[in-house]
N, CA and C atoms as an extended XYZ file, in Angstrom:
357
Properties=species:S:1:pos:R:3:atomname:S:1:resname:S:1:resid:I:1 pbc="F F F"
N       -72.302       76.873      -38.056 N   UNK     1
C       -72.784       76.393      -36.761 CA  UNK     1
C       -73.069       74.904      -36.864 C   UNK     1
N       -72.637       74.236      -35.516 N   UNK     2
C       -72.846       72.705      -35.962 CA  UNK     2
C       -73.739       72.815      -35.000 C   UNK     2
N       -75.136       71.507      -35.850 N   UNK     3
C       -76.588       71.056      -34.984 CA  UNK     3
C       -76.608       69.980      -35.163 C   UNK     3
N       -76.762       69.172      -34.534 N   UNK     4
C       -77.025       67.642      -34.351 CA  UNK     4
C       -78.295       67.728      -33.712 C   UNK     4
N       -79.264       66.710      -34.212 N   UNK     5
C       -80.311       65.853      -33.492 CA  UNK     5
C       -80.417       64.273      -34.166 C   UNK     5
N       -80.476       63.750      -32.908 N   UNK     6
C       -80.303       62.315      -32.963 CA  UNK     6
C       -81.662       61.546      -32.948 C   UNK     6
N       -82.733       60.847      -33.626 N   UNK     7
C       -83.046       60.063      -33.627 CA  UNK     7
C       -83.095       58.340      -33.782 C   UNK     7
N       -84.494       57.522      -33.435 N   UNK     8
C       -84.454       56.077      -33.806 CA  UNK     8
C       -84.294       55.334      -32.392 C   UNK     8
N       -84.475       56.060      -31.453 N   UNK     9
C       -84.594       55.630      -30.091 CA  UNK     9
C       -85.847       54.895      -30.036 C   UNK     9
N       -86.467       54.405      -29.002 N   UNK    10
C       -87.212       53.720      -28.786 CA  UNK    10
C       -87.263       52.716      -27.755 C   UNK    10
N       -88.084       51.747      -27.850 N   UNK    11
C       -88.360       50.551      -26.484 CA  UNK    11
C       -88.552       49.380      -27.348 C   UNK    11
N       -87.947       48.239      -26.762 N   UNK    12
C       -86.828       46.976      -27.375 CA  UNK    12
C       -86.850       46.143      -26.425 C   UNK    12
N       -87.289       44.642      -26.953 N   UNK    13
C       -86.965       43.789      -25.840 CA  UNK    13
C       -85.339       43.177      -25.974 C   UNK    13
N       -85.100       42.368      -25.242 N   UNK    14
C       -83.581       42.122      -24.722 CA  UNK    14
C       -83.451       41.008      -25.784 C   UNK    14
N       -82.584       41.444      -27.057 N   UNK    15
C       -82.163       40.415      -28.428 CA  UNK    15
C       -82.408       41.285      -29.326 C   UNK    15
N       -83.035       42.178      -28.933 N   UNK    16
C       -83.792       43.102      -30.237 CA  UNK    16
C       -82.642       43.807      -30.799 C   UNK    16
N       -82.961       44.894      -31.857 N   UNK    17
C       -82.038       45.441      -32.214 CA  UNK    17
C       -82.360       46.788      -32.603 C   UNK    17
N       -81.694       48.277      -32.418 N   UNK    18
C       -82.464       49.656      -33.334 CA  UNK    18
C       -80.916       50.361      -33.683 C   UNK    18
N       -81.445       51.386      -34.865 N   UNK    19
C       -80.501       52.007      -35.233 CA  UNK    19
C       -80.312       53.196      -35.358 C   UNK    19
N       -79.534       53.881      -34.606 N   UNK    20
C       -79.728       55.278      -34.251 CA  UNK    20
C       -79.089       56.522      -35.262 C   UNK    20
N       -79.500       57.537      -36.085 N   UNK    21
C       -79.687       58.226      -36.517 CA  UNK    21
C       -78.742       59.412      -35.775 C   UNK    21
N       -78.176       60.299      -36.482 N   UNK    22
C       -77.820       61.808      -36.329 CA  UNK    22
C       -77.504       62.563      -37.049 C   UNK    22
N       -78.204       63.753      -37.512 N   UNK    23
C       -78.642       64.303      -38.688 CA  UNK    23
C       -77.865       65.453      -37.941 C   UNK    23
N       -76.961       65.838      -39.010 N   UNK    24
C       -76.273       66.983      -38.899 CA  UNK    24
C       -76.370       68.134      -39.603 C   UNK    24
N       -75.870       69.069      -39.402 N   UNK    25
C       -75.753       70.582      -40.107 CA  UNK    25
C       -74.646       70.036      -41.594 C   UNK    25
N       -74.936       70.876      -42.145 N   UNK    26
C       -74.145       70.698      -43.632 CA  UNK    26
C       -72.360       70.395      -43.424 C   UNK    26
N       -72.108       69.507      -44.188 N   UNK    27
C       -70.233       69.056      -44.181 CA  UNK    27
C       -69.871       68.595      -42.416 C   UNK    27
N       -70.412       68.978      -41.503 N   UNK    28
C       -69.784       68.509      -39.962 CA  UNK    28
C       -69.191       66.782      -40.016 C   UNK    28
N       -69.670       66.360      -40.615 N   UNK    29
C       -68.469       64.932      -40.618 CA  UNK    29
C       -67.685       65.081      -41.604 C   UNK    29
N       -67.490       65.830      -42.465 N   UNK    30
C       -66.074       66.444      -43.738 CA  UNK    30
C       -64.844       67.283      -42.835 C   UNK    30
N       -65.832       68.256      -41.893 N   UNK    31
C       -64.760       68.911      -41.511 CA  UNK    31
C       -64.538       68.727      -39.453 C   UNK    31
N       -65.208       67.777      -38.757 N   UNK    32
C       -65.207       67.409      -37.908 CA  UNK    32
C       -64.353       66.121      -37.498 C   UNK    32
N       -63.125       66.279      -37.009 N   UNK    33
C       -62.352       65.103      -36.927 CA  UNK    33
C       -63.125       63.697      -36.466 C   UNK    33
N       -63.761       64.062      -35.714 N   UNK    34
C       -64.029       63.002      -34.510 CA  UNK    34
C       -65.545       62.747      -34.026 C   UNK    34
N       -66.493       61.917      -34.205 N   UNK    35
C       -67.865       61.616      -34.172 CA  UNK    35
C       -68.069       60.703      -33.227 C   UNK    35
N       -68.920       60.806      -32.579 N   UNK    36
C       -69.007       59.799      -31.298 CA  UNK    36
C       -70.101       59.530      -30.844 C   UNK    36
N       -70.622       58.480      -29.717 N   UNK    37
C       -71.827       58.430      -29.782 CA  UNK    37
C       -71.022       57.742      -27.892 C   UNK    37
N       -72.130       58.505      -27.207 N   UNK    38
C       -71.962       58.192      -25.730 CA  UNK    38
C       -73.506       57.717      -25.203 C   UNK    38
N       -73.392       57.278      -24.022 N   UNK    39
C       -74.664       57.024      -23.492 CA  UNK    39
C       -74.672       57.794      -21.750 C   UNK    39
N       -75.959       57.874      -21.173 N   UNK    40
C       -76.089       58.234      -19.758 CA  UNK    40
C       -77.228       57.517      -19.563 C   UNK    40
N       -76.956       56.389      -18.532 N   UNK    41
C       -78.505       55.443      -17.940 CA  UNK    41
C       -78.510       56.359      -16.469 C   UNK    41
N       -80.115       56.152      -16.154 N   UNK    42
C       -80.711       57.231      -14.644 CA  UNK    42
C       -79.345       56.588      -13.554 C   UNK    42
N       -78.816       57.768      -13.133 N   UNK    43
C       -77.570       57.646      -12.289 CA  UNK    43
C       -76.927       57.024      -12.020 C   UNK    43
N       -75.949       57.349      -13.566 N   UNK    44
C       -74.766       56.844      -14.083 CA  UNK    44
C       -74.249       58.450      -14.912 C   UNK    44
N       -72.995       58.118      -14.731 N   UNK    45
C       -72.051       59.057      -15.990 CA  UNK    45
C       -72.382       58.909      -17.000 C   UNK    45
N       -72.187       59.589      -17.804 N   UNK    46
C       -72.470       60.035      -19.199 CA  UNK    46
C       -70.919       58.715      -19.436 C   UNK    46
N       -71.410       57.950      -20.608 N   UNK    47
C       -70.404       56.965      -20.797 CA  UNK    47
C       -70.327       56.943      -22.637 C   UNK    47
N       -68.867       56.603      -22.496 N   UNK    48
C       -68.229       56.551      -24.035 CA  UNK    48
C       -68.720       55.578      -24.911 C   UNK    48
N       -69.539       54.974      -26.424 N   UNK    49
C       -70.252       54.522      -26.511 CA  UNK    49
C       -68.598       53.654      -27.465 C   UNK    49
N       -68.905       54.491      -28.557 N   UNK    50
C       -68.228       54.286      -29.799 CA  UNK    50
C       -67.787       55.865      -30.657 C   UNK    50
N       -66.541       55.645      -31.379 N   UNK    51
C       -65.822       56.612      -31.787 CA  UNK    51
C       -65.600       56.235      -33.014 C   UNK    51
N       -65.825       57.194      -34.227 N   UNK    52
C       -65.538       57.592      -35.805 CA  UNK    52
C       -64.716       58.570      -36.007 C   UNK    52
N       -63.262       58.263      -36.452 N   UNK    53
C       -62.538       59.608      -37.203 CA  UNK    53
C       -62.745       59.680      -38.416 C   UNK    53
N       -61.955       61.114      -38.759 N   UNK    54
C       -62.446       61.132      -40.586 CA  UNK    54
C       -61.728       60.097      -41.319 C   UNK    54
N       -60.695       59.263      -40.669 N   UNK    55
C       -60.036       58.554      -41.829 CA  UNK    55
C       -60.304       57.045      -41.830 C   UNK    55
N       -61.709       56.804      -40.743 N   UNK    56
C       -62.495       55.537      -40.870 CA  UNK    56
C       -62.246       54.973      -39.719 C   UNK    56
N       -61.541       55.156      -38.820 N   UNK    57
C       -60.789       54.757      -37.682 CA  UNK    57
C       -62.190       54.150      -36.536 C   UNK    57
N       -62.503       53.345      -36.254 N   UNK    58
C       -63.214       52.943      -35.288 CA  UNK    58
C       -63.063       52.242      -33.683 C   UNK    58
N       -63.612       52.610      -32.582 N   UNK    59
C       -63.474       52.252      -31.568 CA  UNK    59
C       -64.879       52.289      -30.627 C   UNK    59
N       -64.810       50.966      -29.914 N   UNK    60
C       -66.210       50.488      -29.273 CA  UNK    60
C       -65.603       50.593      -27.811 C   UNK    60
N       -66.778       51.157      -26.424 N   UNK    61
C       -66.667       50.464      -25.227 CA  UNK    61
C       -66.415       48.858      -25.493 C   UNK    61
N       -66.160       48.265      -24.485 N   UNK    62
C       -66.323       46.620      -24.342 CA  UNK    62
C       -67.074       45.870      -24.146 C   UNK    62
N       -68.416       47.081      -23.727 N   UNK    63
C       -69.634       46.303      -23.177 CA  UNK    63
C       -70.348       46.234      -24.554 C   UNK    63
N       -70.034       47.170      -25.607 N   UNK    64
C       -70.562       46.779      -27.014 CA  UNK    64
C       -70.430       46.212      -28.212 C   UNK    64
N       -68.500       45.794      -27.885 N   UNK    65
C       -68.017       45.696      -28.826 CA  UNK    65
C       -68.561       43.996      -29.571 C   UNK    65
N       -68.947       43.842      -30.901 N   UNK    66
C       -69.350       43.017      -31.451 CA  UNK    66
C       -70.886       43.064      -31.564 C   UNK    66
N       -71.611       43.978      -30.840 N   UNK    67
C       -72.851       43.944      -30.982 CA  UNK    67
C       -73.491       45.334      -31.930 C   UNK    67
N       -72.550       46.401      -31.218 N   UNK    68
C       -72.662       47.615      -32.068 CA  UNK    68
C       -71.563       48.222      -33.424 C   UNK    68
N       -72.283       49.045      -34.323 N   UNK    69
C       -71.529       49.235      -35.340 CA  UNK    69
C       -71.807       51.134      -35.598 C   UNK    69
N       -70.961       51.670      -35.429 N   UNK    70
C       -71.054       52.726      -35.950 CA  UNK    70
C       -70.659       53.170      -37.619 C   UNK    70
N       -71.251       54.024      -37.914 N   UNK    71
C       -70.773       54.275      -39.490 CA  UNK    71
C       -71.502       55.606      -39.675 C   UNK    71
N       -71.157       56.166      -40.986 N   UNK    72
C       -71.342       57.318      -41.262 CA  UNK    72
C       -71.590       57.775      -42.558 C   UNK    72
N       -72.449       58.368      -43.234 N   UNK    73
C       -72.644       58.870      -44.734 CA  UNK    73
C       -72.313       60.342      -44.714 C   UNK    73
N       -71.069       60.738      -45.152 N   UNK    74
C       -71.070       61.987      -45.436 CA  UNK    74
C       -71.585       62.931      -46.490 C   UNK    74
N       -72.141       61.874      -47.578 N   UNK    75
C       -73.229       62.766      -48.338 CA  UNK    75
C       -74.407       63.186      -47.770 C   UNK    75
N       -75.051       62.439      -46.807 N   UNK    76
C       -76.031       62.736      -46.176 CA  UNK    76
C       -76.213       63.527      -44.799 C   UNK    76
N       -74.937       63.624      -44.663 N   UNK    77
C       -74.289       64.234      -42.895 CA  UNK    77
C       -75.222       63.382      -41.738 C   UNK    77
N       -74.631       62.358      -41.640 N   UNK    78
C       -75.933       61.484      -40.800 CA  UNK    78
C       -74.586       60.317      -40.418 C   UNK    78
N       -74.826       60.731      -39.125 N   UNK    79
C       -74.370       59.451      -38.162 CA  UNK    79
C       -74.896       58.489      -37.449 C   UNK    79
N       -74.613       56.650      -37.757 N   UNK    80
C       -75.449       56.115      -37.386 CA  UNK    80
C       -74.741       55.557      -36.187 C   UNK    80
N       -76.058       54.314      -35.561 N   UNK    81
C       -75.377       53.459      -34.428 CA  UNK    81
C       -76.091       51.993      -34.788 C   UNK    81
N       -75.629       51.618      -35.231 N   UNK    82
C       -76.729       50.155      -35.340 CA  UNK    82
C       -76.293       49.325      -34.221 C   UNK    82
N       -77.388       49.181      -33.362 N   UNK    83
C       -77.128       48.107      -32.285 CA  UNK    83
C       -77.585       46.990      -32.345 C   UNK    83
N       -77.020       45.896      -31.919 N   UNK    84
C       -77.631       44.504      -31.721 CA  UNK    84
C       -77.311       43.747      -30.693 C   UNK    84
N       -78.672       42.707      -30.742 N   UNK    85
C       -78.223       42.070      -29.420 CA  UNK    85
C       -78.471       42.798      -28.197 C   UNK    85
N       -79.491       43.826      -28.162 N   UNK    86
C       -79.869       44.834      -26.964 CA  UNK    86
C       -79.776       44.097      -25.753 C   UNK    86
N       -79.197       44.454      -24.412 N   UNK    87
C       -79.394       43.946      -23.206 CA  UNK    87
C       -80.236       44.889      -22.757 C   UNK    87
N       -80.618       44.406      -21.562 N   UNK    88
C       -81.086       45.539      -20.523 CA  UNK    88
C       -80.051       46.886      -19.987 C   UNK    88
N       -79.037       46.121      -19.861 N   UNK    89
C       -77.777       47.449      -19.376 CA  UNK    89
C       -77.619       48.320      -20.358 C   UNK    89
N       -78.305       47.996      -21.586 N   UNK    90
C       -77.829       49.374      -22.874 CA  UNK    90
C       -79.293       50.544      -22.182 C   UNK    90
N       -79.846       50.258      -22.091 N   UNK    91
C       -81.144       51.539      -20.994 CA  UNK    91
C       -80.261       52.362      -20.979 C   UNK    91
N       -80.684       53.557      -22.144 N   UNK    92
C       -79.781       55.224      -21.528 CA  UNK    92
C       -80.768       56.303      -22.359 C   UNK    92
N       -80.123       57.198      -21.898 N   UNK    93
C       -80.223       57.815      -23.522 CA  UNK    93
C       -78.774       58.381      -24.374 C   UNK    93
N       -78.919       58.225      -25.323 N   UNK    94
C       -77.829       57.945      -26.198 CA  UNK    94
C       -77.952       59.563      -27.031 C   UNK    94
N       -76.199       60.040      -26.742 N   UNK    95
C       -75.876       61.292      -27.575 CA  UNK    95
C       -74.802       61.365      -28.436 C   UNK    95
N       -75.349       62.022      -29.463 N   UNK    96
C       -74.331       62.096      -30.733 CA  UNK    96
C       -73.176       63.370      -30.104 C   UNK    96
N       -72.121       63.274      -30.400 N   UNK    97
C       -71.113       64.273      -30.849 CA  UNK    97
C       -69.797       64.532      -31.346 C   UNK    97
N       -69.723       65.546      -31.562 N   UNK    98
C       -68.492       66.012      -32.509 CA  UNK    98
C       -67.790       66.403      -31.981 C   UNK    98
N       -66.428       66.414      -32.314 N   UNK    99
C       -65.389       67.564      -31.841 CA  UNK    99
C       -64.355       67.528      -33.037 C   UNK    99
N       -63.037       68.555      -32.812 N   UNK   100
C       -62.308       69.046      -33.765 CA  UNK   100
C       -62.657       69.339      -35.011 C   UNK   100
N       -63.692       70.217      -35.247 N   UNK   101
C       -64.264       71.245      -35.890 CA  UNK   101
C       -63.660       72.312      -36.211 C   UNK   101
N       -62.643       72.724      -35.231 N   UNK   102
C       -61.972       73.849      -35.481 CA  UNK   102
C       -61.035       73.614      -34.338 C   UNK   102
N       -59.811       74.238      -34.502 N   UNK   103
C       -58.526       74.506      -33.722 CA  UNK   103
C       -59.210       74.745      -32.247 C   UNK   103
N       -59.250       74.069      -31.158 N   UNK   104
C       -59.639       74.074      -29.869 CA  UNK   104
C       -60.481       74.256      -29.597 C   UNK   104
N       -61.939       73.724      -30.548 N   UNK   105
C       -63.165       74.251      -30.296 CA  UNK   105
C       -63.987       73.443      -29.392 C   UNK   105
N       -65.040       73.669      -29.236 N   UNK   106
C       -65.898       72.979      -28.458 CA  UNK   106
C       -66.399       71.439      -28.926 C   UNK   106
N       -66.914       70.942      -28.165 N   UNK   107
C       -67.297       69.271      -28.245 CA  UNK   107
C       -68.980       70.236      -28.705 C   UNK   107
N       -69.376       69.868      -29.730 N   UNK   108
C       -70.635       70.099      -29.975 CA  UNK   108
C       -71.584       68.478      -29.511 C   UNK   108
N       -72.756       68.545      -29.079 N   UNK   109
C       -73.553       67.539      -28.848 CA  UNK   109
C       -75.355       67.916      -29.157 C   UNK   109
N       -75.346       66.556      -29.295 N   UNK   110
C       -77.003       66.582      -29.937 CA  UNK   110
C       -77.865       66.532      -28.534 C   UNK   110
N       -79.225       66.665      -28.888 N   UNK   111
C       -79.695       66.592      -27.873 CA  UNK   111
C       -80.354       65.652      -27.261 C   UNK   111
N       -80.006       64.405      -27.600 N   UNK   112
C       -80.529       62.964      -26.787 CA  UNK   112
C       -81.514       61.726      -27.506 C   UNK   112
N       -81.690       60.598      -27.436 N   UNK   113
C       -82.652       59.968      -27.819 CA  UNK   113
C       -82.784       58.464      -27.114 C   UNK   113
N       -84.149       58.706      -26.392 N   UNK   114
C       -83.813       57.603      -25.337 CA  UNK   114
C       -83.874       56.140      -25.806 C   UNK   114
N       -83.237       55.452      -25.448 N   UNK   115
C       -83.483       53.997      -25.592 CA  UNK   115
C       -83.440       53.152      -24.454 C   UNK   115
N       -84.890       52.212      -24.228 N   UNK   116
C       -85.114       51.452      -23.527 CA  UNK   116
C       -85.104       49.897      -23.762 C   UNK   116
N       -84.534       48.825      -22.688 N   UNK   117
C       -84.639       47.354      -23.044 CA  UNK   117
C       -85.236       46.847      -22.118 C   UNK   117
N       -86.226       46.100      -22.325 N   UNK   118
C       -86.657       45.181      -21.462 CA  UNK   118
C       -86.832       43.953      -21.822 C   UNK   118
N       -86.565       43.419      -20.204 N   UNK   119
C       -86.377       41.372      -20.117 CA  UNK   119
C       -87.314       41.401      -20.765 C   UNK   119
């Protein structure tokens, strides 16, 4: 069974920087193709943050790219997000998840960790 919970959220002024945490169930980034980290600010879509495959492969939205860094320890099953350079528009809360776990399986997701910026 894959469990994700995401911590390291928090409240940040605008330059600041935090780094977000997701502590997984045993091997899920060994045997999970695809790791991701999305955001949802109060009414807005759930939005694509940044993307990790197993073979190191990385990809950022545009609104983050150069400020955020995703990475991953698979000894530790822990997915991070290090952000920098916080604006106000990063305000969401931010979710970890997985998919290709198994032949057509489900998108597993964590259950949230808010992060706030202020001017």
């Amino acid at each position: 069974q894959v469990q994700l919970q995401e911590s390291g959220g928090g409240s940040v002024q605008a330059g600041g920087s935090l780094k977000l945490s997701c502590a997984a169930s045993e091997y899920v980034f060994r045997r999970c193709r695809i790791a991701r980290w999305y955001r949802q600010a109060p009414g807005k879509d759930r939005e694509l943050v940044s993307t990790i495959k197993n073979d190191g492969t990385t990809n950022y939205a545009d609104s983050v790219k150069g400020r955020f860094t995703i990475s991953q320890d698979n000894m530790k099953n822990i997915l991070y997000l290090q952000m920098n350079s916080l604006e106000t528009e990063d305000t969401a809360v931010y979710y970890c998840a997985v998919e290709g776990c198994i032949t057509d399986g489900p998108i597993y997701w964590g259950q949230g960790t808010q992060v706030t910026v202020s001017s």
